[in-house]
C-alpha positions as CSV (number, residue, x, y, z in Angstrom):
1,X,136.9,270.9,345.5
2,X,133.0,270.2,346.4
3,X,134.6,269.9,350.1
4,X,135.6,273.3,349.6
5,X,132.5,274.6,348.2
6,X,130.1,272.8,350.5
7,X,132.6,274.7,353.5
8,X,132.2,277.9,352.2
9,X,128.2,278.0,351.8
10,X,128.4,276.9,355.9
11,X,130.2,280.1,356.3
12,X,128.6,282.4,353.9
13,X,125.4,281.0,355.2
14,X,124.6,283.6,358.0
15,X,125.0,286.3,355.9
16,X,123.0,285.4,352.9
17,X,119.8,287.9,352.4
18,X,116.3,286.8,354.2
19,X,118.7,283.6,355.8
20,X,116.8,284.1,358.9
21,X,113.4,283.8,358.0
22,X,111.2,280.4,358.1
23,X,111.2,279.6,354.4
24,X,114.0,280.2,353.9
25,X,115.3,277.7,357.1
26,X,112.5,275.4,355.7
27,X,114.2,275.1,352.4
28,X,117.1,274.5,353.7
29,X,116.1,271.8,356.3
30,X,115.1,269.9,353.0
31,X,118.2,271.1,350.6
32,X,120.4,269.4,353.7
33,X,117.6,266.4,354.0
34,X,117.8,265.4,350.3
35,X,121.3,265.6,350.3
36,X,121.7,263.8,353.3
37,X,119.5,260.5,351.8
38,X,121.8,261.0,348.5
39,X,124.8,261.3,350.4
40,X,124.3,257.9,352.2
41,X,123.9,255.8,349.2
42,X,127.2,257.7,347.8
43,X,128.9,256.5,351.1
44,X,127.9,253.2,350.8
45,X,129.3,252.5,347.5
46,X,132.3,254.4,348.3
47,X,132.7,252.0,351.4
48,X,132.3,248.8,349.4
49,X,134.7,249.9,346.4
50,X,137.0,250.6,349.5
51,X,136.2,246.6,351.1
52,X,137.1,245.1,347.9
53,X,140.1,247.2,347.0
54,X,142.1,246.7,350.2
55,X,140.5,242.7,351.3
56,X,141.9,242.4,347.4
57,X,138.4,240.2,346.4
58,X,139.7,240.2,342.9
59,X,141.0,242.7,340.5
60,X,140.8,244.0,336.8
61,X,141.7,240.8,334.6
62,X,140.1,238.1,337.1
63,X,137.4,235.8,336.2
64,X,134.8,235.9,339.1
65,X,131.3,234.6,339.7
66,X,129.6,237.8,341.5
67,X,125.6,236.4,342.6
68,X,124.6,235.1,339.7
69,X,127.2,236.3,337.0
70,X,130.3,235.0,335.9
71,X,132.9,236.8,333.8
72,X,136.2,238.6,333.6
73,X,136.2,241.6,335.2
74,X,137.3,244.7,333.0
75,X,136.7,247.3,335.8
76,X,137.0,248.5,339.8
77,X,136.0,251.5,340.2
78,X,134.9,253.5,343.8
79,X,131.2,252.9,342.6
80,X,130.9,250.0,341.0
81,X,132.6,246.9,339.1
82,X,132.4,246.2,335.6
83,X,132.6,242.4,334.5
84,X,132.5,241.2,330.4
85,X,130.4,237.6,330.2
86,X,130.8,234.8,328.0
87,X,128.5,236.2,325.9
88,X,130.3,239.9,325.7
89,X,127.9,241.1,328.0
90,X,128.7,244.3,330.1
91,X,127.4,244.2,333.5
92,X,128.2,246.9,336.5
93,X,127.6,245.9,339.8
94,X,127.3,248.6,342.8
95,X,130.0,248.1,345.1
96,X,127.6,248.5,347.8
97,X,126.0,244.9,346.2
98,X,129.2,243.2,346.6
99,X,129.4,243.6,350.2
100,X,126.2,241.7,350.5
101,X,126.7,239.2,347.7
102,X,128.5,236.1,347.3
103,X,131.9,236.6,344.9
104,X,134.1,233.4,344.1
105,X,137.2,234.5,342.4
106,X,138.1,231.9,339.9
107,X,141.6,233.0,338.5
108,X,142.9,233.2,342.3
109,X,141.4,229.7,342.7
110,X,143.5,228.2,339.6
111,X,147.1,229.4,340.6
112,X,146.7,226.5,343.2
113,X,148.2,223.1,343.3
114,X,144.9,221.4,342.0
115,X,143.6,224.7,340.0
116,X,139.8,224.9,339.5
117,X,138.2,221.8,340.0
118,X,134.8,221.2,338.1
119,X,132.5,218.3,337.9
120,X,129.6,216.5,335.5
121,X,127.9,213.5,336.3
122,X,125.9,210.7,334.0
123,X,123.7,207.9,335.0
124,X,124.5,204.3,334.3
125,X,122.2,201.2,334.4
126,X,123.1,198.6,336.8
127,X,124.3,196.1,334.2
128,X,127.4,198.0,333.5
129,X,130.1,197.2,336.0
130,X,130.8,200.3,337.9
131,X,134.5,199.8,337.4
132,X,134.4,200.3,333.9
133,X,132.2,203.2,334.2
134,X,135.0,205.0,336.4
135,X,137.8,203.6,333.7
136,X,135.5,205.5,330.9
137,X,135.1,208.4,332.6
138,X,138.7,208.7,333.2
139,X,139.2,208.0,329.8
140,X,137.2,210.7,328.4
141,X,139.0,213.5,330.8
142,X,142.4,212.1,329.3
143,X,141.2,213.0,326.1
144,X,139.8,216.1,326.8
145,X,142.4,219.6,326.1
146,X,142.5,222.0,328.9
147,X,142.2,219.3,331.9
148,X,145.0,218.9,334.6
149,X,146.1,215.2,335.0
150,X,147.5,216.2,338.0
151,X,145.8,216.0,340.4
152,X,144.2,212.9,338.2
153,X,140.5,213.3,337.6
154,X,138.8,211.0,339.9
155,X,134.9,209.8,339.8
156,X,132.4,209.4,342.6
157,X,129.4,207.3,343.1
158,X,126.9,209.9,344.3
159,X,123.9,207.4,344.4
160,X,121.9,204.4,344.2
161,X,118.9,205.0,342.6
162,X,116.3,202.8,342.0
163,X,117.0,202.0,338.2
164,X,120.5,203.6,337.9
165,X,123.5,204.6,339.4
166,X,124.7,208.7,339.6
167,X,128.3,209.1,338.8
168,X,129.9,212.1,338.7
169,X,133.3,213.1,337.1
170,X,135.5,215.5,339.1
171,X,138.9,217.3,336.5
172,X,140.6,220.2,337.5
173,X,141.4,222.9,335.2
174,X,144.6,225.3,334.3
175,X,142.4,227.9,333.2
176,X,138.7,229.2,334.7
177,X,137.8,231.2,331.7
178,X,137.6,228.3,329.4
179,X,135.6,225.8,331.4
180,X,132.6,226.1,329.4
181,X,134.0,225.5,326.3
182,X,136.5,222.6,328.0
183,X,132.7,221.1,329.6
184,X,131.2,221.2,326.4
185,X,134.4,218.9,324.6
186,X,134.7,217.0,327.7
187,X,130.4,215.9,327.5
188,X,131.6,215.3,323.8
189,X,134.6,212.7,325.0
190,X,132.3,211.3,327.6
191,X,129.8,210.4,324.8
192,X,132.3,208.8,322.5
193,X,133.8,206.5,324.6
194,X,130.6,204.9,325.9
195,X,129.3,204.2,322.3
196,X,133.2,203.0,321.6
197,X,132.1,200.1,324.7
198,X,128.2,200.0,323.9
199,X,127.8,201.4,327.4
200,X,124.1,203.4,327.2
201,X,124.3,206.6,329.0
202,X,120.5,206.7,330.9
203,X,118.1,209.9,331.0
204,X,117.3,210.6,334.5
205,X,113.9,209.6,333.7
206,X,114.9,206.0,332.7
207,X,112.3,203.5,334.0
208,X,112.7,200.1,332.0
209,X,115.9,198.3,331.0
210,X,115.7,198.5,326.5
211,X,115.9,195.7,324.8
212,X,119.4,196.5,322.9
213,X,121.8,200.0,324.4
214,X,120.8,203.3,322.9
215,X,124.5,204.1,321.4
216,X,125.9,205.4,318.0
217,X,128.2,203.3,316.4
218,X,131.4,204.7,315.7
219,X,130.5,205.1,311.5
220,X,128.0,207.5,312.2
221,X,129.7,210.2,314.7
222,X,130.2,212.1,311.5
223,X,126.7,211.7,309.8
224,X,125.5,214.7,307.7
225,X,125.8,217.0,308.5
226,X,128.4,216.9,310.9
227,X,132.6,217.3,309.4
228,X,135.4,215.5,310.4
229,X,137.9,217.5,311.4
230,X,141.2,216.8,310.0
């Protein structure tokens, strides 16, 4: 319809009263200018909502990470996407941005064979026996809910520094929308299970061996006022 209209002012235009004088040209050398600058930004989006439609970057339902926000997306419109947070935040995001931004589409990522994968790392002292770190760590992502054990989670020794060693802890996941909440139980599990072995989990700032490991014995996980679940 604004097609239509915007073809019939190029018609009518000649014969419009006083069309042939210099304001009136002048005025609409800048009418055509402004619309013109506005016009191109339209475009733009209008290209982008187009790009991610048809390269099918993700769609209404997926969890994404566009820049530097993560959430579901509720919304693909021709000018911009719409994505809900963790925190029920509402965020739009031009479509023009998303040509020019990196998007990681977690729920396509999942259907695969090893679904999202997902790491978190500790540091050990050298006096525990690497060996049993990696059987602890193992442990803890056995224990945790929402973690595939196929593929099994695996650990890596990512380095040797002067007064510890970096280990980090790699589990896939069935579902990308719950990894922070299947994180936060999994750094829960990883904590129990060294105090269970009096293993001391270092600070990255550790700089002299203690004379006895910082752990919790198992009779006070639940001090006040922390519950027991049942």
């Amino acid at each position: 319809m604004v097609l239509v209209w915007i073809f019939a002012l190029i018609i009518a235009y000649p014969f419009i009263p006083g069309s042939q004088t210099q304001v009136f040209q002048g005025v609409s050398v800048f009418l055509g200018l402004m619309v013109s600058l506005g016009s191109a930004g339209l475009v733009g989006q209008l290209i982008g909502g187009l790009v991610v439609v048809y390269t099918r970057a993700f769609q209404a339902g997926d969890f994404v990470r566009i820049g530097e926000h993560e959430g579901v997306v509720q919304e693909l419109g021709l000018l911009a996407a719409k994505i809900i947070t963790i925190r029920k935040e509402e965020i739009t995001i031009p479509n023009a941005l998303l040509m020019s931004i990196t998007t990681i589409n977690y729920t396509r990522q999942s259907k695969n064979e090893y679904g999202i994968m997902i790491a978190t790392g500790v540091t050990i002292g050298y006096d525990a026996p690497w060996r049993q770190v990696h059987a602890m760590l193992e442990m803890a992502a056995q224990r945790t809910s929402g973690v595939r054990q196929s593929p099994e989670p695996y650990v890596l020794q990512r380095a040797l520094a002067d007064f510890y060693v970096e280990y980090t802890l790699m589990v896939g996941l069935d579902k990308a929308e719950d990894r922070y909440f299947i994180m936060s139980e999994l750094h829960g599990h990883i904590q129990d299970v060294f105090n269970e072995h009096g293993v001391q989990i270092m600070s990255p700032h550790f700089m002299a061996q203690p004379d006895a490991s910082v752990v919790v014995p198992r009779e006070q996980w639940f001090a006040p006022p922390a519950a027991r679940k049942s």
